[in-house]
N, C-alpha and C positions, 0 to 999 in steps of 0.2 A: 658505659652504656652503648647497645648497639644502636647503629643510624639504619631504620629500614627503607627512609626515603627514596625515589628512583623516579625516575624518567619515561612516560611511551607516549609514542605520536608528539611528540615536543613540549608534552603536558608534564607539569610536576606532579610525582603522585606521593603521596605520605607511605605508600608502602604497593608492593607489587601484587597485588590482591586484587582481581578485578571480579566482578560479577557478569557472566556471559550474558545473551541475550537469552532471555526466558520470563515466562509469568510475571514471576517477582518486579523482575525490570520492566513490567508496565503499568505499574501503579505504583502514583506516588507516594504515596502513604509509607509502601513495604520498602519504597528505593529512601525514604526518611529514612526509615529502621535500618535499613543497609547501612545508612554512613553514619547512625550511631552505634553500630557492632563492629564498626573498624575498615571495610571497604577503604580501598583504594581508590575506586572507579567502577562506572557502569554502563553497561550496554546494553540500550533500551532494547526491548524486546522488537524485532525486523517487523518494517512493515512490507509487505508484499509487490512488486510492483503491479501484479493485477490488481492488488487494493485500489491502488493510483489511477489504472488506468479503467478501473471500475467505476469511480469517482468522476472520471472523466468524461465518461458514458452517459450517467447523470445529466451532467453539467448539459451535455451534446442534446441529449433530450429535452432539455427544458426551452433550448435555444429555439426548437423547430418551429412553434411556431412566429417568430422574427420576422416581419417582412423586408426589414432590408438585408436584403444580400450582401455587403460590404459589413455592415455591420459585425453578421452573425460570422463571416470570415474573418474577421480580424479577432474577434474572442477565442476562435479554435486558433488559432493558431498559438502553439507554444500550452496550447490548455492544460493539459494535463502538467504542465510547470506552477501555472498558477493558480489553479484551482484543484490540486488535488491532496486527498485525504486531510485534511484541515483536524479534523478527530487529533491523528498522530502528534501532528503541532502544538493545539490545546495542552494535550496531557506534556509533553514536552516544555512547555514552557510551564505548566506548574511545579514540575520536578525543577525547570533552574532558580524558581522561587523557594522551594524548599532546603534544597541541598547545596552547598561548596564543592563538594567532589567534583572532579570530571566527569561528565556524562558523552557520552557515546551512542549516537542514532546510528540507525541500521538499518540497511534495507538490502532484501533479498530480490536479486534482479539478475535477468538473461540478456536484452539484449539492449544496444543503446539506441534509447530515441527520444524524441522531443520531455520525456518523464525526468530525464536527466535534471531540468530546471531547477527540480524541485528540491536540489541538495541546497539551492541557494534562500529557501525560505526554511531548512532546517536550520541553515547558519544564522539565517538571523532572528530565526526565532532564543538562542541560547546554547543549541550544542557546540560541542569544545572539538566532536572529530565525529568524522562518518567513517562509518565501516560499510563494506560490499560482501554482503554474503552470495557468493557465487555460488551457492547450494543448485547445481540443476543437473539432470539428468539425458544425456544427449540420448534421441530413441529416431532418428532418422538417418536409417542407413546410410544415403548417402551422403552426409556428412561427414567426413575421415576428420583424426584428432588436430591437424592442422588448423582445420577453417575453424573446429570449434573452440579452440582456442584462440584465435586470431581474434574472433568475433566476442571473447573475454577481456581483448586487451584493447579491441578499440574501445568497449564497453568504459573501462576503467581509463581508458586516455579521453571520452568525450566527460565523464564525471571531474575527472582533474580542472577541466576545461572550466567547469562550472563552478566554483568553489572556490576558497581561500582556506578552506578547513583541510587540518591533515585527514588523508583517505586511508585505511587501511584494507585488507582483503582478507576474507575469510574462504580456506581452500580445503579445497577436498584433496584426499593423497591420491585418488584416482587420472593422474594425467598420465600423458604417454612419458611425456620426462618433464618430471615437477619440478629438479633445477632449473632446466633449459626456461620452463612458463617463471618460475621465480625470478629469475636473471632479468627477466625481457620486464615482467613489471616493475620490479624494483629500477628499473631502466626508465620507466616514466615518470617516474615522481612518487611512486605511495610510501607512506611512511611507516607502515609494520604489515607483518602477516600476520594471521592467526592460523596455529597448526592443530587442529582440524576441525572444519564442519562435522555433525553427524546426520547421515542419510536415516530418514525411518528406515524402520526393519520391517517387510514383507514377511507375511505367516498366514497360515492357511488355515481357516475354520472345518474341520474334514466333516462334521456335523451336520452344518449349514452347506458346505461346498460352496463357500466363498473366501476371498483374500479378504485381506485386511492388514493396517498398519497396525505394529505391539510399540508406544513406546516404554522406552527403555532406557534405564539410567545405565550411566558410566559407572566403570567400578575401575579401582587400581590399578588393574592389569591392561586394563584399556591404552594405558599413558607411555606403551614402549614406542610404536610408530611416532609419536610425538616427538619422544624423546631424540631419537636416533635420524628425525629432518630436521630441528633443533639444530642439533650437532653439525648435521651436514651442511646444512643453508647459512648456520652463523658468521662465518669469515668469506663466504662467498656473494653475498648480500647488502646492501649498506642499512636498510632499512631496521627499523625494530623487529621483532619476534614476539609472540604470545604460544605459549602452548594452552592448549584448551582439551577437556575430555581426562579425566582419570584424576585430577587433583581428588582427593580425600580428603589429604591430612598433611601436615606441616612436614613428611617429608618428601611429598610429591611435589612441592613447591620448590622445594632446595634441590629437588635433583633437576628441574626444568631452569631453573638460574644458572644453575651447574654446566650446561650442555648449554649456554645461552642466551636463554628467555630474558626477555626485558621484565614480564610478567608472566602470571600465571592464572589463566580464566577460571572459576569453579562455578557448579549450577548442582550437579545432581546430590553433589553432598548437602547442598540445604535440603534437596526432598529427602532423601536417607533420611536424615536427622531431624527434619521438619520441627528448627530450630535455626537461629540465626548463629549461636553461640560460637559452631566449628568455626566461625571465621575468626574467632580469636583466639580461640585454640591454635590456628595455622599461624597465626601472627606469633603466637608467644613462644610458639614450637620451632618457627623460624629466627626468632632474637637469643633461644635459649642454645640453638644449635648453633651460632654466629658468634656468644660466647663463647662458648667450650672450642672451636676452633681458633679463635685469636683474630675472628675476620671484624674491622671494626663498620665496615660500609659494604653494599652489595657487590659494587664495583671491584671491590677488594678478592672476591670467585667467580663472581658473572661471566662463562664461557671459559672455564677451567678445564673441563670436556669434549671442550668445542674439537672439532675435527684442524688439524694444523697442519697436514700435508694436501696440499693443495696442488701438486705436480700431477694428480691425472684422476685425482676423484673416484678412486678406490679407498686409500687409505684407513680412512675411517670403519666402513662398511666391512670391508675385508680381512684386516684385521682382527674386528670382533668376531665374525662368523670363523675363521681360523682359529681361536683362542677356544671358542666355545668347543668347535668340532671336534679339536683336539683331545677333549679334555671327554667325549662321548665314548662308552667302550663296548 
């Protein structure tokens, strides 16, 4: 019998099967139904740091009318650490009454400030790890990819700061050079990436003559970018990996092991199928293909793919694109 057992962010997980952050992961109920259909682990759905600091606003206003000045300065300060979004917390501690899995909080944040606190009332309310979804869109010209990435990693170096929980990072492929931002975080301390956030997609209503966001699920084809910074990030990297975006089915999971992955995130195949079931489909797809190879642990192919010339960080990359080109007529 195959062992699917494995490891991310320093957590034992029963099998490499994570549930991304999305709907599902914010209610408890449906993250129950998760880890009796076989889940690995889950990633509560992101709270915002404008939620936080929305909360914090709240909080600000209720203080106004205080007449002591000392008073009302010593609650703002660090406020939005300790008083904010308390909602997210609640539900998060019902889900660590519910479930054994590891659960994974999340929050979608830009930049670092006094909100940071509040990684330290997510740990002690029961999450096992935080994740940072770095989801943001730089739109100020003079900002060049230096500062705004700079101002990503003090982000993620004042988070470490605050915590005992492993942190991981949720990236976008869009940097000027994604190793070089990889290297420098994985330099501070986080303990996995996740390869890749999804940006809404922008579309244009030509009827109404207005934009609008379409979402939109992932489909299979989605999972090559993944794949192929997987490969490249894995031996250059200490930290875990996650590939996230195009799992389907139990063999998008073996090819993201394949190239590396510690794990493999999946979300939009629960909507496709709006059913929990694929995920044990992936599981059994992934133990029956682990037989028929003779692999008897994950460990046994994990990073099989991996890129292994590491003398000038072509290899991988150019190789393929050579192989393919060749073969074009």
């Amino acid at each position: 019998m195959v062992d699917l057992k494995t490891s991310f962010l320093g957590l034992e997980l029963k099998n490499p099967l994570v549930v991304s952050s999305c709907p599902f992961s914010s209610d408890p109920e449906s993250v129950a139904q998760l880890e009796q259909a076989g889940i690995g682990a889950v990633v509560m759905r992101s709270i915002f740091e404008e939620q936080i600091r929305e909360d914090v606003a709240t909080m600000e206003a209720s203080l106004d009318g205080d007449t002591s000045a000392a008073a009302m300065e010593y609650l703002r300060t660090g406020l939005a650490g300790r008083f904010g979004a308390e909602s997210y917390l609640d539900t998060l501690a019902d889900m660590r009454r519910r479930v054994k899995i590891p659960l994974v909080a999340s929050v979608n944040c830009v930049e670092a400030s006094n909100w940071v606190a509040y990684a330290k009332k997510i740990e002690r309310v029961g999450a096992d790890a935080l994740e940072l979804n770095l989801y943001h869109m730089p739109v100020d010209p003079a900002e060049d990819a230096s500062h705004v990435e700079g101002r990503r990693l003090a982000l993620i170096k004042a988070v470490l700061r605050e915590t005992q929980m492993p942190v991981s990072i949720k990236l976008s492929p869009h940097y000027t050079s994604l190793l070089s931002f990889a290297r420098a975080a994985d330099a501070l301390g986080v303990k996995g990436m996740v390869l890749f956030n999804r940006f809404l997609q922008t579309d244009v209503d030509v009827e109404k003559e207005e934009m609008f966001f379409a979402p939109e699920y992932s489909t299979p084809s989605t999972l090559h970018s993944q794949l192929r910074w997987a490969a490249v990030l894995r031996n250059r990297v200490k930290c875990n990996i996650a590939v996230s975006g195009g799992i389907h089915a139990w063999d998008g999971l073996v090819k993201a092991l394949l190239v590396g992955a510690n794990v493999g995130y999946v979300c939009s195949a629960l909507y496709v199928r709006d059913d929990f079931c694929v995920i044990g489909e992936i599981l059994a797809g992934l133990a029956d293909w682990m037989g028929r190879k003779g692999y008897h642990c994950i460990d046994d192919f994990r990073g099989k793919l991996g890129e292994r010339d590491l003398t000038d960080g072509k290899g991988f990359e150019r190789v393929q694109y050579v192989k393919t080109a060749a073969r074009i007529k």
